[in-house]
PDB file with SEQRES, HELIX, SHEET and CRYST1 records, atoms N, CA, C and O in Angstrom:
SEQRES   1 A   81  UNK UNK UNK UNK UNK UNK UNK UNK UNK UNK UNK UNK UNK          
SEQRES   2 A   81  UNK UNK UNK UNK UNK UNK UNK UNK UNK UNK UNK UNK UNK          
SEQRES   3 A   81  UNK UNK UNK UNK UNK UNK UNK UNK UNK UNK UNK UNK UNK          
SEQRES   4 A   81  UNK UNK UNK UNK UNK UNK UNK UNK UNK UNK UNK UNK UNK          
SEQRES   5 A   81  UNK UNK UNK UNK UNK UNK UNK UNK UNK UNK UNK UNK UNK          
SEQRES   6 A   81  UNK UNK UNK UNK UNK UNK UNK UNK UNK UNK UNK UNK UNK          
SEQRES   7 A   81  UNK UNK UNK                                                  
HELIX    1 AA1 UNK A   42  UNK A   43  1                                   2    
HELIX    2 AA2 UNK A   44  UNK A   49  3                                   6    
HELIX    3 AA3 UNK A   50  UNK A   59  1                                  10    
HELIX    4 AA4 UNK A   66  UNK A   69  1                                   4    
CRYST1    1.000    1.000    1.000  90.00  90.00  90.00 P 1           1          
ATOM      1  N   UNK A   1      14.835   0.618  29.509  1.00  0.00           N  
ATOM      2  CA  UNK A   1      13.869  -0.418  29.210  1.00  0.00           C  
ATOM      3  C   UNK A   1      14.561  -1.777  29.223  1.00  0.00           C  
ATOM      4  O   UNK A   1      15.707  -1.915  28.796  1.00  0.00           O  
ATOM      5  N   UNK A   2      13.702  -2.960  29.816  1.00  0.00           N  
ATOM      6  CA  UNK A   2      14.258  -4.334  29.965  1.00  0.00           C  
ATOM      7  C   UNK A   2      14.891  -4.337  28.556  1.00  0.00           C  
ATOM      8  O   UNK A   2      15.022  -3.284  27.931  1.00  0.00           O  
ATOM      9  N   UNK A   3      15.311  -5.617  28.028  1.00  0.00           N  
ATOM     10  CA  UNK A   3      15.494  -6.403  26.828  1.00  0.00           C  
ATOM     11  C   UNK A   3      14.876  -7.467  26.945  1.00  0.00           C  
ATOM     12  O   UNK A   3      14.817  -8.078  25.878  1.00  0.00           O  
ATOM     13  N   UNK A   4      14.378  -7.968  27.799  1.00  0.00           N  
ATOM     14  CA  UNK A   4      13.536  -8.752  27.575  1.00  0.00           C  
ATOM     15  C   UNK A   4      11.882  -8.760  27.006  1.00  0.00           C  
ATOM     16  O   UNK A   4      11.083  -7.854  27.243  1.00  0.00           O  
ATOM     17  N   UNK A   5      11.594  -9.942  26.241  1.00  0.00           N  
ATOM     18  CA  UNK A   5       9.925  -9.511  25.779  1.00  0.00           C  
ATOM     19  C   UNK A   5       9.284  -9.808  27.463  1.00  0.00           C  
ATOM     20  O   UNK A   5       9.443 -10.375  28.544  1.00  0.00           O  
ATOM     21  N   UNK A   6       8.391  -8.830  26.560  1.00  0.00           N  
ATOM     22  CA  UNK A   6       7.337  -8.746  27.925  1.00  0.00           C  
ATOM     23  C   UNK A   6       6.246  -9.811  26.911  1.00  0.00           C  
ATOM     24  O   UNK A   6       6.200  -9.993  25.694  1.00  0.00           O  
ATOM     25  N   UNK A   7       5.540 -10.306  27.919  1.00  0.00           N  
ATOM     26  CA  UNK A   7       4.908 -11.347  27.569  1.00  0.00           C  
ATOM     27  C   UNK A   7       3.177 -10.808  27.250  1.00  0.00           C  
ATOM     28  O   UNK A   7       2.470 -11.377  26.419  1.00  0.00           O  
ATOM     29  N   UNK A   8       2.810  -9.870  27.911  1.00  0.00           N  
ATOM     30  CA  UNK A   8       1.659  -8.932  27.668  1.00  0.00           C  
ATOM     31  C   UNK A   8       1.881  -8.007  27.142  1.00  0.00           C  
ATOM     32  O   UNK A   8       3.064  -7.857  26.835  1.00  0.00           O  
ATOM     33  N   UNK A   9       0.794  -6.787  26.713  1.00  0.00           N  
ATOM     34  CA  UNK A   9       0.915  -5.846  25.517  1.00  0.00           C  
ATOM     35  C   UNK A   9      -0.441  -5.314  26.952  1.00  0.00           C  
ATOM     36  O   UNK A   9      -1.517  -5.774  27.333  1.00  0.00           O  
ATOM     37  N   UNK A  10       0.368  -4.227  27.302  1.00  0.00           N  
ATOM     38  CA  UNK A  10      -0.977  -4.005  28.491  1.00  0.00           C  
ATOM     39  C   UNK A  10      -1.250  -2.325  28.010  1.00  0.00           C  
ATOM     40  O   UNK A  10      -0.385  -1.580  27.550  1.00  0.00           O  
ATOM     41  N   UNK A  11      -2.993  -1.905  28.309  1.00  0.00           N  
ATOM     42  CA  UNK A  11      -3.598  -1.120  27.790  1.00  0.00           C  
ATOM     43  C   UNK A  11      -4.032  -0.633  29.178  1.00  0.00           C  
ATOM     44  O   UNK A  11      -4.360  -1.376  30.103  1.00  0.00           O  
ATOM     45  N   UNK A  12      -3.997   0.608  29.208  1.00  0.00           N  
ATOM     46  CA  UNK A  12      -4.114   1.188  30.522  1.00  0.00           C  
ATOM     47  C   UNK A  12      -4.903   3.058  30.363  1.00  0.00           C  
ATOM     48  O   UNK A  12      -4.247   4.094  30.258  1.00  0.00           O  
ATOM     49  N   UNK A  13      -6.433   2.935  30.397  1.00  0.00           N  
ATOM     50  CA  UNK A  13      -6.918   4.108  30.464  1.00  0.00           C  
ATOM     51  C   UNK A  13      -7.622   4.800  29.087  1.00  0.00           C  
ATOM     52  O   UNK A  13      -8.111   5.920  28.934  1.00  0.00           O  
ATOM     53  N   UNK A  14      -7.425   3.332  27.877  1.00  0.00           N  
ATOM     54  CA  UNK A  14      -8.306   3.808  26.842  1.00  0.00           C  
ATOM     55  C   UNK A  14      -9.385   4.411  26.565  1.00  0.00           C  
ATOM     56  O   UNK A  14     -10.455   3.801  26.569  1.00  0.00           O  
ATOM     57  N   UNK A  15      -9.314   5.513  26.320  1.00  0.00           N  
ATOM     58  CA  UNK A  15     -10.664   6.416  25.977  1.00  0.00           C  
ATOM     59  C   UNK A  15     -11.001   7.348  24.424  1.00  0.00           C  
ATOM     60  O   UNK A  15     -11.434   8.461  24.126  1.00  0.00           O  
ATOM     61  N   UNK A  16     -10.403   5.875  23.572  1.00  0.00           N  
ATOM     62  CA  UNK A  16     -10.933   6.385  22.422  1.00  0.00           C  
ATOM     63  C   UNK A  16     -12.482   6.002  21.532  1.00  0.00           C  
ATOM     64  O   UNK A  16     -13.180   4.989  21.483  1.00  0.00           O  
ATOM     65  N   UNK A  17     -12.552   6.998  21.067  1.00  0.00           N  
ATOM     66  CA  UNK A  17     -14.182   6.896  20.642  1.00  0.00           C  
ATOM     67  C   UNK A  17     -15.124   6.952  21.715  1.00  0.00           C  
ATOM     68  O   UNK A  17     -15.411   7.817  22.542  1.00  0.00           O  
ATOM     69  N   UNK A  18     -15.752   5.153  21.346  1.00  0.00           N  
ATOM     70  CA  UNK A  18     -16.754   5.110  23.128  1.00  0.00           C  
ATOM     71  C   UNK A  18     -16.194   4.510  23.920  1.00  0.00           C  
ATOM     72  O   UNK A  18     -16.860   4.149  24.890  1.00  0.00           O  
ATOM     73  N   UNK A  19     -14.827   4.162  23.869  1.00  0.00           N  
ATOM     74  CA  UNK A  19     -14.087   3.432  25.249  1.00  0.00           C  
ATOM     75  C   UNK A  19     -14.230   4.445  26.222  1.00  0.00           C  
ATOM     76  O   UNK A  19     -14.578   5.590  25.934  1.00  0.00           O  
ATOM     77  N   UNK A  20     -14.010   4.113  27.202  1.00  0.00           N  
ATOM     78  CA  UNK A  20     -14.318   4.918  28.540  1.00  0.00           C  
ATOM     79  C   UNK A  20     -13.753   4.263  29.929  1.00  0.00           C  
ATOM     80  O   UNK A  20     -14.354   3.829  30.912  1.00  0.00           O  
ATOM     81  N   UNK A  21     -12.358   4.363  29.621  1.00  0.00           N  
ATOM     82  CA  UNK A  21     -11.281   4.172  30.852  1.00  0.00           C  
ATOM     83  C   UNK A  21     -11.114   2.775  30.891  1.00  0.00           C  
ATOM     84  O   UNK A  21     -10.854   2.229  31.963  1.00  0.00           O  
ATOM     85  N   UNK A  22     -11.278   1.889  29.459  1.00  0.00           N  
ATOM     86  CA  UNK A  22     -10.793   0.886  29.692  1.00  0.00           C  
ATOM     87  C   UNK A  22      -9.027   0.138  29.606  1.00  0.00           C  
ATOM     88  O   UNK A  22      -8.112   0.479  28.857  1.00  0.00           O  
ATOM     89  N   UNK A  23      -9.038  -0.858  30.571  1.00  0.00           N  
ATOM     90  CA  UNK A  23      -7.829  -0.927  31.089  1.00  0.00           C  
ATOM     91  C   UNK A  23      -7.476  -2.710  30.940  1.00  0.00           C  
ATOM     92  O   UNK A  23      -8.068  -3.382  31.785  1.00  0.00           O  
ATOM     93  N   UNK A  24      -6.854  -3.261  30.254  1.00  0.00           N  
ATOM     94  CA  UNK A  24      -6.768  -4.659  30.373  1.00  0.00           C  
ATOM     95  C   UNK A  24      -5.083  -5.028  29.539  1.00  0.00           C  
ATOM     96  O   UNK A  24      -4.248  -4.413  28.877  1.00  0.00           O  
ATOM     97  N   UNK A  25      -5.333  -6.686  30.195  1.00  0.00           N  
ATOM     98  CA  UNK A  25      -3.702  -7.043  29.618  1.00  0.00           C  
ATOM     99  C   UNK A  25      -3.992  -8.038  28.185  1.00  0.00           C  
ATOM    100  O   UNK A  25      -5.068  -8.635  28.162  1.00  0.00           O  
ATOM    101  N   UNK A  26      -3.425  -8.143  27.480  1.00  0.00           N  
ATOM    102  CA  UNK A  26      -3.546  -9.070  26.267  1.00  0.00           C  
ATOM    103  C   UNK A  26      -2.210  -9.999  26.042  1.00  0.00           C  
ATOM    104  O   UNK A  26      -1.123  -9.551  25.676  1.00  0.00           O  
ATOM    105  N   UNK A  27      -2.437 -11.107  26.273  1.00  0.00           N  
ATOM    106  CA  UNK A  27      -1.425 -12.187  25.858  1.00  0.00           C  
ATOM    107  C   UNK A  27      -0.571 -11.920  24.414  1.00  0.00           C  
ATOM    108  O   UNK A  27      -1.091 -11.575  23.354  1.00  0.00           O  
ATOM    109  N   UNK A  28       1.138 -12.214  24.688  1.00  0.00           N  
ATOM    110  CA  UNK A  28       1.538 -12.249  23.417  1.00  0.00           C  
ATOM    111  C   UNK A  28       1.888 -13.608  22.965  1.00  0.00           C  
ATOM    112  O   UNK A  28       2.064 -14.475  23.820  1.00  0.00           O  
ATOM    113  N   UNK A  29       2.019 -13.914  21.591  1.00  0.00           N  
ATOM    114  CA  UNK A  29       1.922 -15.030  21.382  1.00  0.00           C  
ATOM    115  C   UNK A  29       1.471 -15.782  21.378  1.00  0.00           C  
ATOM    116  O   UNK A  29       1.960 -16.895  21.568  1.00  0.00           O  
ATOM    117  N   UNK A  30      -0.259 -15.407  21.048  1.00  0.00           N  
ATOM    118  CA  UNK A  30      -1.396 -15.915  20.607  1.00  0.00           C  
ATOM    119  C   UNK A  30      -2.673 -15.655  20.257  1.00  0.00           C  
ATOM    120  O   UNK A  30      -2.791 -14.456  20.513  1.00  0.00           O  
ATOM    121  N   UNK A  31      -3.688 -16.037  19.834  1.00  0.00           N  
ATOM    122  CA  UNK A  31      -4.954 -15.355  19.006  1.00  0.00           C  
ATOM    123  C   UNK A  31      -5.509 -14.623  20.113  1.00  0.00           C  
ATOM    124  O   UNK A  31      -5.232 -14.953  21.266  1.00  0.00           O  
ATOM    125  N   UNK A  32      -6.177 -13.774  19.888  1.00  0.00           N  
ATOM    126  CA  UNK A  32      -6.675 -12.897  21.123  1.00  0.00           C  
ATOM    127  C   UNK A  32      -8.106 -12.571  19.749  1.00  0.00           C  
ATOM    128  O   UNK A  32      -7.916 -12.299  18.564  1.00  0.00           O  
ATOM    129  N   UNK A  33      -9.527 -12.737  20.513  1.00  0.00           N  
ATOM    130  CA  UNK A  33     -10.462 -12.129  19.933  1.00  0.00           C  
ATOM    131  C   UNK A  33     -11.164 -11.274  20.584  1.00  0.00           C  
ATOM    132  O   UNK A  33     -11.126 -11.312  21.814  1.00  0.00           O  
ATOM    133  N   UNK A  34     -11.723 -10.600  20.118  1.00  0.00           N  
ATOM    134  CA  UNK A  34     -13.028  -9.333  20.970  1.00  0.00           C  
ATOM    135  C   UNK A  34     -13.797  -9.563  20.234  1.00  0.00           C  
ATOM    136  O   UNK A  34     -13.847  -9.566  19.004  1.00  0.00           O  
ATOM    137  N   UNK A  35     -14.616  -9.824  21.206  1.00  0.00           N  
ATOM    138  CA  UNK A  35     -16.564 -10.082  20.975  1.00  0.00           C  
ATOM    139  C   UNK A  35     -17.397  -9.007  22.006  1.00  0.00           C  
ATOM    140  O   UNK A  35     -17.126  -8.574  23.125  1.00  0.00           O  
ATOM    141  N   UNK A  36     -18.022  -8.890  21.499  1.00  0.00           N  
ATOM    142  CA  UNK A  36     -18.984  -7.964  22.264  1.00  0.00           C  
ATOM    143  C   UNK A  36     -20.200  -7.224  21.349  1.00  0.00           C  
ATOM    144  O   UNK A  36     -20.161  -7.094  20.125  1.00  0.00           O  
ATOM    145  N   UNK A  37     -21.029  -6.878  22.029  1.00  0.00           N  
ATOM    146  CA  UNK A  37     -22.334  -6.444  21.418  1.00  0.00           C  
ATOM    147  C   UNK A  37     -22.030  -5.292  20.299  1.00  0.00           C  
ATOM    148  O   UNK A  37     -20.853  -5.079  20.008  1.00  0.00           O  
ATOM    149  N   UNK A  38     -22.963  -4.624  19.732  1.00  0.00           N  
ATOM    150  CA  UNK A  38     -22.784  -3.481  18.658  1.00  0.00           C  
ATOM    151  C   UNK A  38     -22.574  -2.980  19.062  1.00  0.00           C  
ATOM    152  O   UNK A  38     -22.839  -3.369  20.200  1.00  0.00           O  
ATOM    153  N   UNK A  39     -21.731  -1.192  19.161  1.00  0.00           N  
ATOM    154  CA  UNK A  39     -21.127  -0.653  19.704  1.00  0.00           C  
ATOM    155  C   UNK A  39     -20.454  -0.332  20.777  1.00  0.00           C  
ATOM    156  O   UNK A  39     -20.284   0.803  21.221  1.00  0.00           O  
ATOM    157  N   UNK A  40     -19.840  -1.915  21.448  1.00  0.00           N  
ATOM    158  CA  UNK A  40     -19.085  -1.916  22.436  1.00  0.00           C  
ATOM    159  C   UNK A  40     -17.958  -1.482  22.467  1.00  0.00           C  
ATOM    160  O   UNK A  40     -17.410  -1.344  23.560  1.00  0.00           O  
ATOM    161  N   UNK A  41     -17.207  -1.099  21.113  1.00  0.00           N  
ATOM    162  CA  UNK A  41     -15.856  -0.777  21.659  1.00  0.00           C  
ATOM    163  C   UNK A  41     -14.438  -1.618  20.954  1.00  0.00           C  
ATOM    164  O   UNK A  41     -13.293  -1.225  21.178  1.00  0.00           O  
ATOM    165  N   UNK A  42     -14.848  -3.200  19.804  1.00  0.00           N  
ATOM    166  CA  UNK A  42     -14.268  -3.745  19.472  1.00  0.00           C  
ATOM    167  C   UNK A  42     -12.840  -3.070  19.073  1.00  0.00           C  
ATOM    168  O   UNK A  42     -11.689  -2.955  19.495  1.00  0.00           O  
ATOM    169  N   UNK A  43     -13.934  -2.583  17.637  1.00  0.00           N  
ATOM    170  CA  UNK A  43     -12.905  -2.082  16.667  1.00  0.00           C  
ATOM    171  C   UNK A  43     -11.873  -0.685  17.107  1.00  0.00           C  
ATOM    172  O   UNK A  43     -10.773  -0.382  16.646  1.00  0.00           O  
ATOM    173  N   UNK A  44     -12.745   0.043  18.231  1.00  0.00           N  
ATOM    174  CA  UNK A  44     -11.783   1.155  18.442  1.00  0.00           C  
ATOM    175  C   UNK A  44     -10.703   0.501  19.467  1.00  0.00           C  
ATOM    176  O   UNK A  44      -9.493   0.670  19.320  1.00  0.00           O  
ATOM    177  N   UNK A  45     -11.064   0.016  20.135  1.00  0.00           N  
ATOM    178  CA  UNK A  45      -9.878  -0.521  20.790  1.00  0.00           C  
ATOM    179  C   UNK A  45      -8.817  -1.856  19.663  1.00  0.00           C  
ATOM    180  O   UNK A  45      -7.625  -2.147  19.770  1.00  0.00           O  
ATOM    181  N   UNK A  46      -9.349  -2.126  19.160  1.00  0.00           N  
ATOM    182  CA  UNK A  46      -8.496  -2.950  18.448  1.00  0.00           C  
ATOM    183  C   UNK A  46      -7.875  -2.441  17.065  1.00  0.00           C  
ATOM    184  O   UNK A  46      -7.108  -3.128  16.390  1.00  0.00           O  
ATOM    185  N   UNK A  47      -8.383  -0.899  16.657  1.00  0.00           N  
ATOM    186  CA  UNK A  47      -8.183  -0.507  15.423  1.00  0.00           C  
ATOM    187  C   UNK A  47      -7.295   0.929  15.858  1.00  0.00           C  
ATOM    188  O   UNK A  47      -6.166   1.237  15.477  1.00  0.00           O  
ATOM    189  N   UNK A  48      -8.153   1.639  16.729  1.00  0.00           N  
ATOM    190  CA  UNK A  48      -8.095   3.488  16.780  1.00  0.00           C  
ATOM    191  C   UNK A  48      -6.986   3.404  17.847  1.00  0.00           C  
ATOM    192  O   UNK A  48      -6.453   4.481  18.116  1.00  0.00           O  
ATOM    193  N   UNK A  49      -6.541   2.301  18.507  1.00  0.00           N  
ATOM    194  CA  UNK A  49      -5.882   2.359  19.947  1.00  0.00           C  
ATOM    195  C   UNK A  49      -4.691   1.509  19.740  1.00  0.00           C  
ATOM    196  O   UNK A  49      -3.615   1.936  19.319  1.00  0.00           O  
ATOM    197  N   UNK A  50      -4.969   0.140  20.094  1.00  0.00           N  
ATOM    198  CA  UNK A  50      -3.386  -0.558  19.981  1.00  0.00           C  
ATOM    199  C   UNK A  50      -2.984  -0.361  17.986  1.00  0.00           C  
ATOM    200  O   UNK A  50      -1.976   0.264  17.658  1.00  0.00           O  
ATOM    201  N   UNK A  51      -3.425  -0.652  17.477  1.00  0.00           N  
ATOM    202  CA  UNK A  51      -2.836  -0.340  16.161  1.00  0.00           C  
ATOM    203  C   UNK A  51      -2.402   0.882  15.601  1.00  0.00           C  
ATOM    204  O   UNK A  51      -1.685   0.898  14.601  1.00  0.00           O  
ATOM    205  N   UNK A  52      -2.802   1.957  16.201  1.00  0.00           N  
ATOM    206  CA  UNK A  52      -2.669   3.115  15.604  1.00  0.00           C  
ATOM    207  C   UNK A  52      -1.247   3.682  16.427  1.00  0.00           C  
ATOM    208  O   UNK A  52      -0.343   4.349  15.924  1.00  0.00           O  
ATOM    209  N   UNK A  53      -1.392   3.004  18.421  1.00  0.00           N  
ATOM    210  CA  UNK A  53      -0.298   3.309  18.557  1.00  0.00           C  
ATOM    211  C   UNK A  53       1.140   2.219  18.244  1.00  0.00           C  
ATOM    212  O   UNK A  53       2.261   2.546  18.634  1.00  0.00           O  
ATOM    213  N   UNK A  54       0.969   1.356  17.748  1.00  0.00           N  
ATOM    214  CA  UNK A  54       2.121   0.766  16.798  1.00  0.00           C  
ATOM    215  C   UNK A  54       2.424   1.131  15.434  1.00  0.00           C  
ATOM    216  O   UNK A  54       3.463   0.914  14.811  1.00  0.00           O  
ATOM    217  N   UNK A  55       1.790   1.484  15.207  1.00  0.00           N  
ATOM    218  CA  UNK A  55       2.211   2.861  13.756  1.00  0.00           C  
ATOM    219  C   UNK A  55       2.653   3.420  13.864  1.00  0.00           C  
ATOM    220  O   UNK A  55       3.594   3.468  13.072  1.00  0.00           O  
ATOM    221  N   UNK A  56       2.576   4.579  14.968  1.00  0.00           N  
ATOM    222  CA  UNK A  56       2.952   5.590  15.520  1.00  0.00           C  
ATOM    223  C   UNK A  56       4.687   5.149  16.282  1.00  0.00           C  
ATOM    224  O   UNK A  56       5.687   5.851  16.127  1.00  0.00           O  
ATOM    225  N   UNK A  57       4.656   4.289  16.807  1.00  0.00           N  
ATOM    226  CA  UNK A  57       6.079   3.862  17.097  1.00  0.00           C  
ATOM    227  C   UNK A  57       6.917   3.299  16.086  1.00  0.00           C  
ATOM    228  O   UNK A  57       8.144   3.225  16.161  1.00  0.00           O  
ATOM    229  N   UNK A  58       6.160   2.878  15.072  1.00  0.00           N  
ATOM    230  CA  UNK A  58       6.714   2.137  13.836  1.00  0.00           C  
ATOM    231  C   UNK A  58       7.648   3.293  13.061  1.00  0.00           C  
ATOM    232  O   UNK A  58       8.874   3.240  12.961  1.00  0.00           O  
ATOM    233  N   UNK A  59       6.999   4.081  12.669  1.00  0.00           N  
ATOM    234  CA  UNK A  59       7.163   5.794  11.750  1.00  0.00           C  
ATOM    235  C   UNK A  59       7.817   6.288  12.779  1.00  0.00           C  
ATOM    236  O   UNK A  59       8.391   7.199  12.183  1.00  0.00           O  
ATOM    237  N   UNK A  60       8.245   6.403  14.112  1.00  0.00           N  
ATOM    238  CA  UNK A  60       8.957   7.078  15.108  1.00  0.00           C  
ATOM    239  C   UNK A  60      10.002   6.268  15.098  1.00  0.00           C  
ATOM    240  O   UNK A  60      10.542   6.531  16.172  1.00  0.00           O  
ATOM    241  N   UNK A  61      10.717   5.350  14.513  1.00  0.00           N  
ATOM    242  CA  UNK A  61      11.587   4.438  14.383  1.00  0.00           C  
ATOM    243  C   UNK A  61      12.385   4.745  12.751  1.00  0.00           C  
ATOM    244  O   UNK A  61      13.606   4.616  12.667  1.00  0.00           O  
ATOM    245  N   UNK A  62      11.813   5.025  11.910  1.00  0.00           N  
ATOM    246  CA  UNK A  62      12.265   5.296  10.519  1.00  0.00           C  
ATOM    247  C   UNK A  62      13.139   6.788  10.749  1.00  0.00           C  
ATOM    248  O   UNK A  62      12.805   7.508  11.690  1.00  0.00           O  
ATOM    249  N   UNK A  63      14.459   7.270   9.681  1.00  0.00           N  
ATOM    250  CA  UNK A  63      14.727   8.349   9.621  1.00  0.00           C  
ATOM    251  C   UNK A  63      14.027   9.278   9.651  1.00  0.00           C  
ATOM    252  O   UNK A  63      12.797   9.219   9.672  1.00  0.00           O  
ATOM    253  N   UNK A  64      15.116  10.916   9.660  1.00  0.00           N  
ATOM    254  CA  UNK A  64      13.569  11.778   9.605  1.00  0.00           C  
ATOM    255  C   UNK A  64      13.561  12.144   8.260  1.00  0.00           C  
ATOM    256  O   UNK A  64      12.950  13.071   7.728  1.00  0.00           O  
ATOM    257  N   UNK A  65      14.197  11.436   7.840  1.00  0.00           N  
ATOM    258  CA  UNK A  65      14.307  11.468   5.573  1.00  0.00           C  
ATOM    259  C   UNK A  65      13.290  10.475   5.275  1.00  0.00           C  
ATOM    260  O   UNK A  65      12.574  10.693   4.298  1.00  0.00           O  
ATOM    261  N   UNK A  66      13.159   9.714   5.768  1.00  0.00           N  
ATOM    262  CA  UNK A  66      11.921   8.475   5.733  1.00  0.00           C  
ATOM    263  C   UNK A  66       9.978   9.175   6.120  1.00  0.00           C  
ATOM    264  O   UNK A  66       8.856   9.085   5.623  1.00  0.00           O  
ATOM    265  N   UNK A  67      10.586   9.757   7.165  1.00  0.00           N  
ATOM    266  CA  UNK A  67       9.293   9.939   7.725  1.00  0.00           C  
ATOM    267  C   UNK A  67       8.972  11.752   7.342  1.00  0.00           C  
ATOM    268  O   UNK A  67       7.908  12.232   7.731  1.00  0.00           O  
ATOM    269  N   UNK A  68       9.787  12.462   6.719  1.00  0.00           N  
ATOM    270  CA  UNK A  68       9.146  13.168   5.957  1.00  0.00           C  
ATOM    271  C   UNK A  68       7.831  13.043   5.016  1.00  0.00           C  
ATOM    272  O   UNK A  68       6.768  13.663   5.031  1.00  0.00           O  
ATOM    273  N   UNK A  69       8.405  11.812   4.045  1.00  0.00           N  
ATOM    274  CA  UNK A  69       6.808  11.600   2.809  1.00  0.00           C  
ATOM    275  C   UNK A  69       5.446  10.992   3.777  1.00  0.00           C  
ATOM    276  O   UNK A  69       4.295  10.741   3.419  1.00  0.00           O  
ATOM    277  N   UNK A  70       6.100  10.878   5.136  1.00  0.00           N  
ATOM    278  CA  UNK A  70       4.596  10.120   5.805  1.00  0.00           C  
ATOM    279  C   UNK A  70       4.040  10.730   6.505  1.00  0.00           C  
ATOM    280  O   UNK A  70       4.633  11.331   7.400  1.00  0.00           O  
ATOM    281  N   UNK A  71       2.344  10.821   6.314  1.00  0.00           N  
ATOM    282  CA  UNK A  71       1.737  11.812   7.402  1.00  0.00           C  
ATOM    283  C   UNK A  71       2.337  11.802   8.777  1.00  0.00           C  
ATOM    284  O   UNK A  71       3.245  11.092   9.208  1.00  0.00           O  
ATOM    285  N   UNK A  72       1.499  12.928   9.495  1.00  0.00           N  
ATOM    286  CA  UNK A  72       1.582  12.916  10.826  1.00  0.00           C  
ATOM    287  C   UNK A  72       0.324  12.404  11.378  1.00  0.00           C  
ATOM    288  O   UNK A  72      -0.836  12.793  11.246  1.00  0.00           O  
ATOM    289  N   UNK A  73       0.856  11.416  12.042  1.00  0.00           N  
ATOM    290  CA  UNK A  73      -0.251  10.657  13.376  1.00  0.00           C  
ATOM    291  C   UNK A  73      -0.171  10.800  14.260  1.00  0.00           C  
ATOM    292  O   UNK A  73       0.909  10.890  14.843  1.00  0.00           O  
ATOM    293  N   UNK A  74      -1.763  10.927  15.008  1.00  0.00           N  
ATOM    294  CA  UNK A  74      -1.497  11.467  16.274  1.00  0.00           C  
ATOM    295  C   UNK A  74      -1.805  10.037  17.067  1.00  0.00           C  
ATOM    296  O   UNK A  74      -2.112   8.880  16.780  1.00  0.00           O  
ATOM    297  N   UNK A  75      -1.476  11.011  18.490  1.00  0.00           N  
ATOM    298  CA  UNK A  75      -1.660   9.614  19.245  1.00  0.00           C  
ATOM    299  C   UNK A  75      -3.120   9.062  20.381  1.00  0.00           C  
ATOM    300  O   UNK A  75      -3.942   9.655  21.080  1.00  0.00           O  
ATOM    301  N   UNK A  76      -2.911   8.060  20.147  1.00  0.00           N  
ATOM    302  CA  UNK A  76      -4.539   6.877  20.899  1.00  0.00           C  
ATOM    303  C   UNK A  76      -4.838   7.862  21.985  1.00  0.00           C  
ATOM    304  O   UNK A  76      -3.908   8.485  22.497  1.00  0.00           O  
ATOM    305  N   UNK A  77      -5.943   8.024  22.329  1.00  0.00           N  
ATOM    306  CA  UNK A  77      -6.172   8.605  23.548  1.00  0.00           C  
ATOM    307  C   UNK A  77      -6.211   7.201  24.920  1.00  0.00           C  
ATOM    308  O   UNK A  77      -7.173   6.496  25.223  1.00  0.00           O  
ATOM    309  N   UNK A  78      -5.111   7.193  25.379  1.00  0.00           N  
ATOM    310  CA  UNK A  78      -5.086   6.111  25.820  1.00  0.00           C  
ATOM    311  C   UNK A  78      -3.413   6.862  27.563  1.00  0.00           C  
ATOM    312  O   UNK A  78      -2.446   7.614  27.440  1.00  0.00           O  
ATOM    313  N   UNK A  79      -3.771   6.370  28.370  1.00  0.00           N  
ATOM    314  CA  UNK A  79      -2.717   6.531  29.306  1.00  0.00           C  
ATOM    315  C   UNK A  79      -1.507   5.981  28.999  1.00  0.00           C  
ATOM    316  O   UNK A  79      -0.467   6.614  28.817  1.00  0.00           O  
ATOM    317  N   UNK A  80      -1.686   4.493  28.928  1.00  0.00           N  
ATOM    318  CA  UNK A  80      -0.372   3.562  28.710  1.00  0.00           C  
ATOM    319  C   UNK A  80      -0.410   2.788  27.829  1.00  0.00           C  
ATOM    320  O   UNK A  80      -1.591   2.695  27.492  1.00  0.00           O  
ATOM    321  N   UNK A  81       0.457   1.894  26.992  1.00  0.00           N  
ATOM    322  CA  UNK A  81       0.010   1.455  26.064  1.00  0.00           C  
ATOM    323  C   UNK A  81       1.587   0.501  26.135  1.00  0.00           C  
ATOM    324  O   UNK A  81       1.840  -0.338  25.271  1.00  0.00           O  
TER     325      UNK A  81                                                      
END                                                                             
């Protein structure tokens, strides 16, 4: 893997909840909002998907003496992330 930051946080094939193969790039290093109608998809993509898989790398980063007391999470239904 580079060492350099990558400047996007890119989502590739999300299909959690009612997402349905969505695929887009998100700027780093600045406000990013999602708007969209009632059950478009906000919160799972912004809650069930990129957040859940930075948890998941977060707790995959701690010992395995650390990450004993912490559940197991599974992962975003998502291709790339």
């Amino acid at each position: 893997m580079s060492q350099e930051k990558a400047d996007q946080l890119v989502v590739i094939g999300a299909s959690e909840h009612n997402l349905k193969n969505v695929s887009l790039n998100i700027p780093r290093d600045s406000l990013t909002v999602f708007t969209g109608v009632s059950g478009s998809g906000k919160s799972s993509l912004a809650f069930d998907t990129i957040f859940k898989e930075g948890q998941r790398r977060f707790v995959e980063s701690l010992s395995a003496y650390a990450r004993q007391f912490l559940g197991q999470t599974d992962k975003p239904k998502v291709e790339h992330v």
